[in-house]
Backbone as XML, in Angstrom:
<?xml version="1.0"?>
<chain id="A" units="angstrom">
  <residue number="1" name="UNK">
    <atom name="N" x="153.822" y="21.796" z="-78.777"/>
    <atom name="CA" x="153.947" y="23.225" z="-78.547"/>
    <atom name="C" x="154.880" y="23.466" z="-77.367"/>
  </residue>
  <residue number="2" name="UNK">
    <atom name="N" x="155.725" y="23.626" z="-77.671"/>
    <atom name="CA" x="157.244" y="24.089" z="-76.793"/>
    <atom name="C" x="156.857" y="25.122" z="-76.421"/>
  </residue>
  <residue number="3" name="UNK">
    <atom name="N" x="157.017" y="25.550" z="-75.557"/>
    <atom name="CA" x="156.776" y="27.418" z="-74.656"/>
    <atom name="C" x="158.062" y="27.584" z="-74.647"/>
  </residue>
  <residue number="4" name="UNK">
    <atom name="N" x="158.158" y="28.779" z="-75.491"/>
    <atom name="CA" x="159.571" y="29.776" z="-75.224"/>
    <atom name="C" x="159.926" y="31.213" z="-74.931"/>
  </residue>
  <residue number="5" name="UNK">
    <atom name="N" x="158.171" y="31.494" z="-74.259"/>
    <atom name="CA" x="158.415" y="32.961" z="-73.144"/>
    <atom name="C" x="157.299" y="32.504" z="-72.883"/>
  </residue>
  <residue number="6" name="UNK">
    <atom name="N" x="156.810" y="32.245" z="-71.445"/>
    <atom name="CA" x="156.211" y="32.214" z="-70.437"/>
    <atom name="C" x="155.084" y="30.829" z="-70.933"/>
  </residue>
  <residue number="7" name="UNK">
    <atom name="N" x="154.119" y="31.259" z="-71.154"/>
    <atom name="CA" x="153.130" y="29.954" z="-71.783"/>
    <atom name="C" x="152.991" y="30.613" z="-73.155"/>
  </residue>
  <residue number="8" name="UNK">
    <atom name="N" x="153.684" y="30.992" z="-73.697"/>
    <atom name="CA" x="153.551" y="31.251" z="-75.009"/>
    <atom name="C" x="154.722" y="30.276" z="-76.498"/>
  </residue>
  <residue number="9" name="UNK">
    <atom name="N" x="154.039" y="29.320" z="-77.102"/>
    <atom name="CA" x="155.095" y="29.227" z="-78.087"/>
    <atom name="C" x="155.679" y="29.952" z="-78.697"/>
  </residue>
  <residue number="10" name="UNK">
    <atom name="N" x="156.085" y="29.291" z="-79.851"/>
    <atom name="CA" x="156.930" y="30.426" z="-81.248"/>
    <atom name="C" x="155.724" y="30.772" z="-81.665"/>
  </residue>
  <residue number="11" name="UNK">
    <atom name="N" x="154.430" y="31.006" z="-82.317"/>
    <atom name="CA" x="153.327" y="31.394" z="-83.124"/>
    <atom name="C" x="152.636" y="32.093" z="-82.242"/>
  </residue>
  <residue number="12" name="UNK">
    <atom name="N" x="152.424" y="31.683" z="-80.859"/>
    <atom name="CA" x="151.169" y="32.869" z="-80.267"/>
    <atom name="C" x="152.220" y="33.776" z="-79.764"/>
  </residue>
  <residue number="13" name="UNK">
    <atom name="N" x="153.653" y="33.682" z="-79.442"/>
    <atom name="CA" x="154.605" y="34.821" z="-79.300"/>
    <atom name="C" x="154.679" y="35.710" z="-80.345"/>
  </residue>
  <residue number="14" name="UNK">
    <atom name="N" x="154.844" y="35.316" z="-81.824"/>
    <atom name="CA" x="155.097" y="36.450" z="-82.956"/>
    <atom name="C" x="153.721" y="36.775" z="-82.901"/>
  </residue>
  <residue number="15" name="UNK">
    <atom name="N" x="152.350" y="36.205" z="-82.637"/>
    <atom name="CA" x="151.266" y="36.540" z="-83.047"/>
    <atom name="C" x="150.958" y="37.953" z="-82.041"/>
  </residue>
  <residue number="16" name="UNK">
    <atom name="N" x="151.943" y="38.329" z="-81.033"/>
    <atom name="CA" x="151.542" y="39.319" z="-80.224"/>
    <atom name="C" x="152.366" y="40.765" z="-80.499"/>
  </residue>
  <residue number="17" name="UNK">
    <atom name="N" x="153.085" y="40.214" z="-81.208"/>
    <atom name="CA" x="153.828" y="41.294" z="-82.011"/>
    <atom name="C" x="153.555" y="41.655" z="-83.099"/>
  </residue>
  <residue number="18" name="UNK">
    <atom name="N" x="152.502" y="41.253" z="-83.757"/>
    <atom name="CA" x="151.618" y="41.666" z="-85.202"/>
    <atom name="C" x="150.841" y="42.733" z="-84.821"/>
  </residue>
  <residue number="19" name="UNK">
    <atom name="N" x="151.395" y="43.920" z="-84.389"/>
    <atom name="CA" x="150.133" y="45.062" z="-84.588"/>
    <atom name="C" x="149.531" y="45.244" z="-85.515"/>
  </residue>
  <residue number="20" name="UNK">
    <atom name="N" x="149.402" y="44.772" z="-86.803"/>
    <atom name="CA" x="148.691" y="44.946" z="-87.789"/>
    <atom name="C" x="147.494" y="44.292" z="-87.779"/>
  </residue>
  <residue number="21" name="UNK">
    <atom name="N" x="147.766" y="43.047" z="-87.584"/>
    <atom name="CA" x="146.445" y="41.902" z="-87.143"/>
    <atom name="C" x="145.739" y="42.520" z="-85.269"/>
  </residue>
  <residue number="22" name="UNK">
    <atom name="N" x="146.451" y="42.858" z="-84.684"/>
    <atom name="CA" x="145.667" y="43.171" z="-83.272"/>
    <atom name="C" x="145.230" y="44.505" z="-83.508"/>
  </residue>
  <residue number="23" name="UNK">
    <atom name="N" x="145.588" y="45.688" z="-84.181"/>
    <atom name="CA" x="144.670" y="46.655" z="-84.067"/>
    <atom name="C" x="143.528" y="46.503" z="-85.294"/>
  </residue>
  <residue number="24" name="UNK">
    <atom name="N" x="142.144" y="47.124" z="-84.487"/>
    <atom name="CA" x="141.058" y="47.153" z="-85.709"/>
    <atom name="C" x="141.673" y="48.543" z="-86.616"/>
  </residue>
  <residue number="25" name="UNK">
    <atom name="N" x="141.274" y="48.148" z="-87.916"/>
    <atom name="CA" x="141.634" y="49.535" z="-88.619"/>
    <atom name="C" x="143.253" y="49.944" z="-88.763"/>
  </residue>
  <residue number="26" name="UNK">
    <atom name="N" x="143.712" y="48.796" z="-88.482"/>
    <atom name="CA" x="145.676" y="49.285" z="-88.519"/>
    <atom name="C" x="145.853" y="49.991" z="-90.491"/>
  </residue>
  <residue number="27" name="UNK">
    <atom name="N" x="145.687" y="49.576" z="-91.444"/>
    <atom name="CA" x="145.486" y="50.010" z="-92.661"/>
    <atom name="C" x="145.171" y="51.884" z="-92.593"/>
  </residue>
  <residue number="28" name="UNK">
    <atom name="N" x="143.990" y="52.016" z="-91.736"/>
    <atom name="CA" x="143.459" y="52.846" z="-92.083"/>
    <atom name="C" x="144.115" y="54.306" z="-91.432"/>
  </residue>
  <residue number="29" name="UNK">
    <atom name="N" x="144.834" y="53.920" z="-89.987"/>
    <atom name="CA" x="145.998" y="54.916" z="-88.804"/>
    <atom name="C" x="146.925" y="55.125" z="-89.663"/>
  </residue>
  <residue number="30" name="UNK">
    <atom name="N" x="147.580" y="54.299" z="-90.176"/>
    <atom name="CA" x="148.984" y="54.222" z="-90.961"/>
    <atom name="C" x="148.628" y="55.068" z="-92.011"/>
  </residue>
  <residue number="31" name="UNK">
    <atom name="N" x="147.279" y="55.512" z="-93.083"/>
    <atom name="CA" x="147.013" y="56.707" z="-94.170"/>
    <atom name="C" x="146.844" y="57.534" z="-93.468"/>
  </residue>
  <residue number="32" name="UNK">
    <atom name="N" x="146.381" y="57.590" z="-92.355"/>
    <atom name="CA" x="146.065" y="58.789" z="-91.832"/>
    <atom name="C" x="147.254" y="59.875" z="-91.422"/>
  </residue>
  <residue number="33" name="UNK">
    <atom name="N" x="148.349" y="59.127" z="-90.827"/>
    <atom name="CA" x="149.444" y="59.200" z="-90.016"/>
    <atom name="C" x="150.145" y="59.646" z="-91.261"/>
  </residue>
  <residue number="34" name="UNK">
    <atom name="N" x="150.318" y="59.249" z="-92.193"/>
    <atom name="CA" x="150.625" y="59.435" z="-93.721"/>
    <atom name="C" x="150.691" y="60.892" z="-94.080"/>
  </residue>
  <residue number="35" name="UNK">
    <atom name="N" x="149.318" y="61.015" z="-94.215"/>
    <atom name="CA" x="148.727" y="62.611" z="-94.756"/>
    <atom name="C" x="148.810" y="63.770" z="-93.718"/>
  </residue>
  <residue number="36" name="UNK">
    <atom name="N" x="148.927" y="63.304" z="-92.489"/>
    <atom name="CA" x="149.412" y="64.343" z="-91.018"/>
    <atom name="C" x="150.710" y="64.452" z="-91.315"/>
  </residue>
  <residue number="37" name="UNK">
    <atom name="N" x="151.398" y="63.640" z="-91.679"/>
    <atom name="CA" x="152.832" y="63.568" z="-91.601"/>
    <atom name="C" x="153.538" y="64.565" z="-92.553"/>
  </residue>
  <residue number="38" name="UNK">
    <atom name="N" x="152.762" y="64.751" z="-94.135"/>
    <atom name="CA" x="153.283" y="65.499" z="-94.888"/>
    <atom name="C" x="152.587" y="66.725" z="-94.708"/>
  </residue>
  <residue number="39" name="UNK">
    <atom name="N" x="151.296" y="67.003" z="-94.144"/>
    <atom name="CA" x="151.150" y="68.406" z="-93.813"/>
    <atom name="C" x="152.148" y="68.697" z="-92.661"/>
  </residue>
  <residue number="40" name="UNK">
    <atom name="N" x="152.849" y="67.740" z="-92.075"/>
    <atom name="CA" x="153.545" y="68.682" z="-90.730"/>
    <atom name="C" x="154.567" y="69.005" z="-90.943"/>
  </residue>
  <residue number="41" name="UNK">
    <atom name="N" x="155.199" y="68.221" z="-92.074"/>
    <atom name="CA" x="156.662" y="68.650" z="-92.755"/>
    <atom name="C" x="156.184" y="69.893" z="-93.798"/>
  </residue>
  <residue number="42" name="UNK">
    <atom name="N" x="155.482" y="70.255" z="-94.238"/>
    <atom name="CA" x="155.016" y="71.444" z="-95.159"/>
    <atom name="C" x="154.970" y="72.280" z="-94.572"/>
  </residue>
  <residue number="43" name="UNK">
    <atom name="N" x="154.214" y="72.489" z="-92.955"/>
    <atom name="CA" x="153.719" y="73.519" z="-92.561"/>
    <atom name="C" x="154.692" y="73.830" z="-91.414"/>
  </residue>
  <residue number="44" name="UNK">
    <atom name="N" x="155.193" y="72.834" z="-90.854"/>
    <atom name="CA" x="156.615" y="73.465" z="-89.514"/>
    <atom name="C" x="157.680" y="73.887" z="-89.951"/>
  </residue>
  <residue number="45" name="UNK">
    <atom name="N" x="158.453" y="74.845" z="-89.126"/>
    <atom name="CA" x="159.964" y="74.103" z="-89.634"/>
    <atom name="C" x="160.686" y="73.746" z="-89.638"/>
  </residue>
  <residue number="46" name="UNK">
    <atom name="N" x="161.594" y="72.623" z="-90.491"/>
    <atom name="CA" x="161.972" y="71.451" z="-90.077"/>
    <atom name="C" x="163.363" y="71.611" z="-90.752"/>
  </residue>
  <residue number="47" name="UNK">
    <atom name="N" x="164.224" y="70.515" z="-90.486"/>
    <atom name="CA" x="165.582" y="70.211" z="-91.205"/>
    <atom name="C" x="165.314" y="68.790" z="-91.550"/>
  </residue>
  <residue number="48" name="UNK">
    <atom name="N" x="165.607" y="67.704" z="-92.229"/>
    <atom name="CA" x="165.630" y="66.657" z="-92.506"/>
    <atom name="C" x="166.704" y="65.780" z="-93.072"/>
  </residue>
  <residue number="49" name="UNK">
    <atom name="N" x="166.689" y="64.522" z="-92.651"/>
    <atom name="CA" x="167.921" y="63.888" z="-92.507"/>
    <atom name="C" x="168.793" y="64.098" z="-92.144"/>
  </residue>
  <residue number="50" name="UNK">
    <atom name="N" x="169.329" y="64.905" z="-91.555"/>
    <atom name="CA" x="170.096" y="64.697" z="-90.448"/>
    <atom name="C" x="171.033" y="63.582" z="-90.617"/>
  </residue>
  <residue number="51" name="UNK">
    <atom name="N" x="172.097" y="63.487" z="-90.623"/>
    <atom name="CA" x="173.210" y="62.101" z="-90.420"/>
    <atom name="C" x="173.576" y="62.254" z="-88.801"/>
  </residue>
  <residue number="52" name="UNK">
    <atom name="N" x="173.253" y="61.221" z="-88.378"/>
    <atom name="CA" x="173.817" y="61.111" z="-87.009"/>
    <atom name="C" x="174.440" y="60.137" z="-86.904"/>
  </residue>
  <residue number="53" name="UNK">
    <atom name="N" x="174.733" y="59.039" z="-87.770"/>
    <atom name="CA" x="175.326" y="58.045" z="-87.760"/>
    <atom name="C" x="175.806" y="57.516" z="-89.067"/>
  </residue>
  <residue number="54" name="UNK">
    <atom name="N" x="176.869" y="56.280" z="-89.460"/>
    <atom name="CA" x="177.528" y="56.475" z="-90.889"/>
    <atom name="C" x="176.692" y="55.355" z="-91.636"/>
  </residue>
  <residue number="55" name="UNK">
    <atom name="N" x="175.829" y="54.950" z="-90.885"/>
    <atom name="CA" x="175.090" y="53.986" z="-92.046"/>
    <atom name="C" x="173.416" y="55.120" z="-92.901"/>
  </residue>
  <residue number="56" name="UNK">
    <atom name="N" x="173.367" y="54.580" z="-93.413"/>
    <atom name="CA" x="172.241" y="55.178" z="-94.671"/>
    <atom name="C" x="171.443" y="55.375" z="-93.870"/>
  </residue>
  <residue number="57" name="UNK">
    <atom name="N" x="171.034" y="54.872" z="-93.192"/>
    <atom name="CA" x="169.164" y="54.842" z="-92.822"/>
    <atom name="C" x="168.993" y="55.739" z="-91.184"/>
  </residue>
  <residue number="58" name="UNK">
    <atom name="N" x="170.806" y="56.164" z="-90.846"/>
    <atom name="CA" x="170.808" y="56.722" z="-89.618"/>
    <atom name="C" x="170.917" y="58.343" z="-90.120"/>
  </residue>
  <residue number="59" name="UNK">
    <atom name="N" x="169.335" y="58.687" z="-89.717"/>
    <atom name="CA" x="169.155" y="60.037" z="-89.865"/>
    <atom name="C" x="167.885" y="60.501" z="-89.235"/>
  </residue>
  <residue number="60" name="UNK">
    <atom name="N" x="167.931" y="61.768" z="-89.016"/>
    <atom name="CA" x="166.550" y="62.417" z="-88.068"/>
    <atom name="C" x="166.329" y="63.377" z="-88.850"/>
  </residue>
  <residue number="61" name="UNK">
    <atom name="N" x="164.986" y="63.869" z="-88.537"/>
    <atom name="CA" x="164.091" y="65.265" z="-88.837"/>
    <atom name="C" x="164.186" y="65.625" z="-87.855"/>
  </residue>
  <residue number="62" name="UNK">
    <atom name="N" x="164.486" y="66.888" z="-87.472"/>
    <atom name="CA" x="163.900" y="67.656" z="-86.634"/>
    <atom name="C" x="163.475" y="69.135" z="-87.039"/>
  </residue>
  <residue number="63" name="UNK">
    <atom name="N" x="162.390" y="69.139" z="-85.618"/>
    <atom name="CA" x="161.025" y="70.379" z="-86.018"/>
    <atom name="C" x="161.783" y="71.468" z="-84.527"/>
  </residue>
  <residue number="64" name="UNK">
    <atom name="N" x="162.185" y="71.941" z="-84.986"/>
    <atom name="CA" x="163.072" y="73.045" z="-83.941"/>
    <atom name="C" x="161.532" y="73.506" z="-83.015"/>
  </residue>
  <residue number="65" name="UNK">
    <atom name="N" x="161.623" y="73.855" z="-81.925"/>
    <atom name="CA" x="160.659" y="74.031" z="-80.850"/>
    <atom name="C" x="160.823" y="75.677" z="-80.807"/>
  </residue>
  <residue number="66" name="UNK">
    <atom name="N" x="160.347" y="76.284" z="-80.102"/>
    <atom name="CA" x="160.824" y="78.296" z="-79.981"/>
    <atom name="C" x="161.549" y="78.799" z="-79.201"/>
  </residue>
  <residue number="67" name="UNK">
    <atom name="N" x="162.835" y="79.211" z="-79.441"/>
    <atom name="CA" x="163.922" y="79.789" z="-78.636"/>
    <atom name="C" x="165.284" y="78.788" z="-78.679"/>
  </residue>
  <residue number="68" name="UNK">
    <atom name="N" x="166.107" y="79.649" z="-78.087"/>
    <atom name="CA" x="167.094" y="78.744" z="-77.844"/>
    <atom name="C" x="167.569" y="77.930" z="-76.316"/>
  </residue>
  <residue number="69" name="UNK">
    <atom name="N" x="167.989" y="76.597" z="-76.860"/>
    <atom name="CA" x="167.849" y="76.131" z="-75.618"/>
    <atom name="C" x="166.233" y="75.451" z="-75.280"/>
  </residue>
  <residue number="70" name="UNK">
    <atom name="N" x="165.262" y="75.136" z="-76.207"/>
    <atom name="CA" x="163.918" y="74.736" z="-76.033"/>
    <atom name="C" x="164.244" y="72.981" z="-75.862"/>
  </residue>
  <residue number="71" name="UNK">
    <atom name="N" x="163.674" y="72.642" z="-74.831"/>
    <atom name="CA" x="164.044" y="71.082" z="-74.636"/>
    <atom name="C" x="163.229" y="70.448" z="-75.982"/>
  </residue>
  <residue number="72" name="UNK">
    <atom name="N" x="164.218" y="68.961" z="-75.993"/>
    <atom name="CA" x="163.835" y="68.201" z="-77.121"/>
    <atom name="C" x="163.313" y="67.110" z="-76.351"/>
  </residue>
  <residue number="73" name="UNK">
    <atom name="N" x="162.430" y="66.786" z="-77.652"/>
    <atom name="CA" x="161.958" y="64.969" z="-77.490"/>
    <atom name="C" x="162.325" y="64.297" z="-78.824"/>
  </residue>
  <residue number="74" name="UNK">
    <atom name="N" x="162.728" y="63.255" z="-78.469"/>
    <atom name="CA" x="163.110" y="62.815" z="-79.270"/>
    <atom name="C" x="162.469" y="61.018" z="-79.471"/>
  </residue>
  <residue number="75" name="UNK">
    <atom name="N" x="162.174" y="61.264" z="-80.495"/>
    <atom name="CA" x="160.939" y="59.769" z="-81.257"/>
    <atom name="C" x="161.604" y="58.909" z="-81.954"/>
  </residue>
  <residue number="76" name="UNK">
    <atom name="N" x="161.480" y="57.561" z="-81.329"/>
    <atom name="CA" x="161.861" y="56.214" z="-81.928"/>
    <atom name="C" x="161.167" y="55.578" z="-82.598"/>
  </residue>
  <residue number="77" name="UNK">
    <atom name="N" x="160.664" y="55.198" z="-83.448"/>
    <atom name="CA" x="159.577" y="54.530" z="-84.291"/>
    <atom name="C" x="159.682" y="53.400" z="-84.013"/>
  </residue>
  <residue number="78" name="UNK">
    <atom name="N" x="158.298" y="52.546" z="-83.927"/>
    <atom name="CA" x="158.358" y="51.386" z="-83.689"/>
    <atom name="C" x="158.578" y="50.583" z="-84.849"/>
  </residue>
  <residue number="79" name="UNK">
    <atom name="N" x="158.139" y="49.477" z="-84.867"/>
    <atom name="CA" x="158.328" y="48.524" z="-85.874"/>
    <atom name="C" x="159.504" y="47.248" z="-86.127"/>
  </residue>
  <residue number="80" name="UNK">
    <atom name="N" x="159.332" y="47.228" z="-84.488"/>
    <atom name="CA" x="160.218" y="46.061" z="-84.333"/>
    <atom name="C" x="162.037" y="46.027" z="-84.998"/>
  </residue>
  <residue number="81" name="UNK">
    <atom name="N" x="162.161" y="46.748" z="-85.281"/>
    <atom name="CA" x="163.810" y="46.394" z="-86.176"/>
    <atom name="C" x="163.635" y="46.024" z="-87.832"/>
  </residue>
  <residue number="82" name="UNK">
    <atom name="N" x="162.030" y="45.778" z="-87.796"/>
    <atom name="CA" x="161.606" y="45.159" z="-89.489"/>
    <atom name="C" x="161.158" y="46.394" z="-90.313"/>
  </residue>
  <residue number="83" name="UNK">
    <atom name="N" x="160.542" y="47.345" z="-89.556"/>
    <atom name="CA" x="159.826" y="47.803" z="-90.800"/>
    <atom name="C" x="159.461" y="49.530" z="-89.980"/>
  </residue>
  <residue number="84" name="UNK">
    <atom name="N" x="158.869" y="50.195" z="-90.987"/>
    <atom name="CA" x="158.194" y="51.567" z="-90.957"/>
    <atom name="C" x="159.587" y="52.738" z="-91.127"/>
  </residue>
  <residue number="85" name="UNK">
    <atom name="N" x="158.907" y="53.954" z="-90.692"/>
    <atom name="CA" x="160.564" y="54.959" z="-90.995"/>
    <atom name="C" x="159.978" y="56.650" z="-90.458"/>
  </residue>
  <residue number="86" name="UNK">
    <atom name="N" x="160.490" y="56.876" z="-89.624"/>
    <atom name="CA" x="160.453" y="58.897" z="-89.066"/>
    <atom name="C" x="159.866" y="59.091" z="-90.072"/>
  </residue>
  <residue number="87" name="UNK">
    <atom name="N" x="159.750" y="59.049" z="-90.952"/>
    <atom name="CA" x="158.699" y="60.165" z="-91.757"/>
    <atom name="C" x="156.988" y="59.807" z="-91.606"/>
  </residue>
  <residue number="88" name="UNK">
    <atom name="N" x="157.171" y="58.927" z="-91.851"/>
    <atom name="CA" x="155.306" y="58.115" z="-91.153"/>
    <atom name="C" x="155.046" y="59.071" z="-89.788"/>
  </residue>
  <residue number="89" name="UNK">
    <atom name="N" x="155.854" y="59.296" z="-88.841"/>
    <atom name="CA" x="155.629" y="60.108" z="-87.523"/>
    <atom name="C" x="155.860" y="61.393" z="-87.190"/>
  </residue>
  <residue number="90" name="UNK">
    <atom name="N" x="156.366" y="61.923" z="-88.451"/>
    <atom name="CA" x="156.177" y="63.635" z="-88.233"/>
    <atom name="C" x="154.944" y="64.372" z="-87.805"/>
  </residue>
  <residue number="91" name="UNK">
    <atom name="N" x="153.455" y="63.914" z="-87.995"/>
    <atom name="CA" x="152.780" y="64.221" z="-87.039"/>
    <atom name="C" x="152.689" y="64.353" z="-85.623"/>
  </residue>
  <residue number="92" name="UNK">
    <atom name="N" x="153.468" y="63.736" z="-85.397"/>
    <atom name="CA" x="153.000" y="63.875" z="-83.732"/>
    <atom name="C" x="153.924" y="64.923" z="-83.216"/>
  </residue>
  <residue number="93" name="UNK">
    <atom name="N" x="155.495" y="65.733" z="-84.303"/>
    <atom name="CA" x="155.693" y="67.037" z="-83.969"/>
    <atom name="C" x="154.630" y="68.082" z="-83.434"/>
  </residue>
  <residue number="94" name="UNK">
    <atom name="N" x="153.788" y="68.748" z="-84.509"/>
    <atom name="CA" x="152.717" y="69.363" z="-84.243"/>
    <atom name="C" x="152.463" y="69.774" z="-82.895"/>
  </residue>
  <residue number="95" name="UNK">
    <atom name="N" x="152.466" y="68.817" z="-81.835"/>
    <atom name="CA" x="151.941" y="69.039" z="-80.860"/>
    <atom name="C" x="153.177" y="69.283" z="-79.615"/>
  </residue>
  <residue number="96" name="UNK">
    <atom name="N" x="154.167" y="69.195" z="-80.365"/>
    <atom name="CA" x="155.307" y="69.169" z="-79.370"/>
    <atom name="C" x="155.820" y="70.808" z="-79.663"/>
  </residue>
  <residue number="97" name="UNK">
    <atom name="N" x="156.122" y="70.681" z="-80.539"/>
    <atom name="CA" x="156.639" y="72.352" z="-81.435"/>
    <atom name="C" x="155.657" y="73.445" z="-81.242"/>
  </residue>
  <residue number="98" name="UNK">
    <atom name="N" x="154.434" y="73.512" z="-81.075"/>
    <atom name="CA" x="153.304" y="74.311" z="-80.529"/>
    <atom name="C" x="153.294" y="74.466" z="-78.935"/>
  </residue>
  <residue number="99" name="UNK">
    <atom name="N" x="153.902" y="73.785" z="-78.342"/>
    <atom name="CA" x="154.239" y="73.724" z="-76.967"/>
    <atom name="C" x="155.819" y="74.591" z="-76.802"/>
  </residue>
  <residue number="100" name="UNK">
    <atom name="N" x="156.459" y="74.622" z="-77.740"/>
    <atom name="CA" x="158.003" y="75.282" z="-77.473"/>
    <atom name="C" x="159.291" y="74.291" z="-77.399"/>
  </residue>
  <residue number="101" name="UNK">
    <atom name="N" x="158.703" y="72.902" z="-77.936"/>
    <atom name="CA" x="159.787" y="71.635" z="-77.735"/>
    <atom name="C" x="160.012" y="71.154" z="-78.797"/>
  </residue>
  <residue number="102" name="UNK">
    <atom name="N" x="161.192" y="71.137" z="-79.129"/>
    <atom name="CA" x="161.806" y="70.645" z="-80.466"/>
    <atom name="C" x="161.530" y="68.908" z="-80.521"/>
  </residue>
  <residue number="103" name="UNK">
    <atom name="N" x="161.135" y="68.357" z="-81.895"/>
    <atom name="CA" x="161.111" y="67.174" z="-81.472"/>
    <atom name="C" x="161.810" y="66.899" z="-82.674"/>
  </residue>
  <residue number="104" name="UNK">
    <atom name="N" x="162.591" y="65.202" z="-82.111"/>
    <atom name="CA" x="163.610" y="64.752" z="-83.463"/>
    <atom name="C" x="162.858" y="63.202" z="-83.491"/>
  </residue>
  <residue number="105" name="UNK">
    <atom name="N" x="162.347" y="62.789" z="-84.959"/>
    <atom name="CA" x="162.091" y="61.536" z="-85.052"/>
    <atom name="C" x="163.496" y="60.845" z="-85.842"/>
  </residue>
  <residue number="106" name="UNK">
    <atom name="N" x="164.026" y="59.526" z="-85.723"/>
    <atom name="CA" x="164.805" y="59.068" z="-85.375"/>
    <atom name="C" x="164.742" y="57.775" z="-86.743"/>
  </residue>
  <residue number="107" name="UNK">
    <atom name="N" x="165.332" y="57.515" z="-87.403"/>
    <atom name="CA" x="165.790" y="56.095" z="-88.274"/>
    <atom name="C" x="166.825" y="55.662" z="-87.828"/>
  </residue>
  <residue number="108" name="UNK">
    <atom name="N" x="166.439" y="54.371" z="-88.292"/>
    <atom name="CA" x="167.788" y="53.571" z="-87.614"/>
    <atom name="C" x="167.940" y="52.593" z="-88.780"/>
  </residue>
  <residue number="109" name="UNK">
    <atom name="N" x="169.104" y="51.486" z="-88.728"/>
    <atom name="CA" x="168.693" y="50.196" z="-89.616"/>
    <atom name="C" x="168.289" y="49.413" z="-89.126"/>
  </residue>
  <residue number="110" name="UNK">
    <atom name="N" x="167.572" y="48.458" z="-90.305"/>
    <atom name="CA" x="166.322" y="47.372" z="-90.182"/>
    <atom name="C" x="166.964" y="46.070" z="-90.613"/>
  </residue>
  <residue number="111" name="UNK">
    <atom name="N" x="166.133" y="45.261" z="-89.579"/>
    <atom name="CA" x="166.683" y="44.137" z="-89.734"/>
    <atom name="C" x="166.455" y="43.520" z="-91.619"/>
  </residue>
  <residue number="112" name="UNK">
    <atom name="N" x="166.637" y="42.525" z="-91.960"/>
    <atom name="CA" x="167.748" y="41.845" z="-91.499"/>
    <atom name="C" x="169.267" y="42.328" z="-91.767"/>
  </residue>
  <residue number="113" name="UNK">
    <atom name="N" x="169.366" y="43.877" z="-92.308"/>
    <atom name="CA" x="170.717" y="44.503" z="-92.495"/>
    <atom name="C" x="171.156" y="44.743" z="-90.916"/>
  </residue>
  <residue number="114" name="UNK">
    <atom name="N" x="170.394" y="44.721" z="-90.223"/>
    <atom name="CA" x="170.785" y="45.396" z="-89.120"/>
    <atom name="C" x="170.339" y="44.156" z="-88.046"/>
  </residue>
  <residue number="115" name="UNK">
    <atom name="N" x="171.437" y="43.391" z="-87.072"/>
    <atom name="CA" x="171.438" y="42.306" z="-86.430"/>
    <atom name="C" x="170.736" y="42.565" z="-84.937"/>
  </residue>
  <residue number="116" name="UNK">
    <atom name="N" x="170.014" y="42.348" z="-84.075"/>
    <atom name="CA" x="169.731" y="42.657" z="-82.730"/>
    <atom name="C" x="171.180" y="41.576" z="-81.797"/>
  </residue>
  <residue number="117" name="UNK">
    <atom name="N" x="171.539" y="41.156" z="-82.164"/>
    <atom name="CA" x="172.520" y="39.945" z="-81.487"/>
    <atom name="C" x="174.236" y="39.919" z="-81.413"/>
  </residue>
  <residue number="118" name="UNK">
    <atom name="N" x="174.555" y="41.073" z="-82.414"/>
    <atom name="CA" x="175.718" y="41.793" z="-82.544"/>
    <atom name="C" x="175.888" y="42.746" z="-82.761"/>
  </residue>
</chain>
């Protein structure tokens, strides 16, 4: 067992990046987050996809906040570079846009189309 970040090998290193295996109930956040997500795109209002960039997968939602000039936040989804997508996280608008703040969730490309190293 080679350590290649701190006392961690290659296996207990990826094993800490498995949020699926470390949270209890990860299956069950991700439906939930699901069904919030499409009531918040139904019920706000929103623009979607957005091109902000020239590859496919570079595009945003955004949930306009009230007035002009209302500061934004703007949401990166996790999932390492591998996996998930802004629409899973349109819930957590809701609470930003009820406050007066526009929020933009964010796609990007995924590995392995998309390199971290170049």
């Amino acid at each position: 067992m080679k350590p290649v970040f701190r006392d961690y090998d290659q296996a207990a290193l990826d094993a800490q990046y498995n949020n699926r295996a470390l949270v209890p109930d990860f299956a069950e956040h991700m439906d939930r987050w699901a069904r919030d997500s499409v009531t918040a795109r139904r019920e706000l209002p929103c623009r979607l996809d957005i091109p902000y960039g020239p590859a496919a997968l570079e595009r945003l939602d955004l949930f306009p906040g009230s007035g002009e000039g209302a500061p934004l936040h703007v949401f990166i989804h996790g999932g390492y570079w591998r996996a998930l997508d802004k629409g899973s996280f349109s819930f957590l608008a809701s609470a930003f846009v009820k406050s007066g703040v526009s929020f933009a969730a964010l796609n990007y490309p995924l590995a392995p189309a998309a390199r971290m190293d170049s």
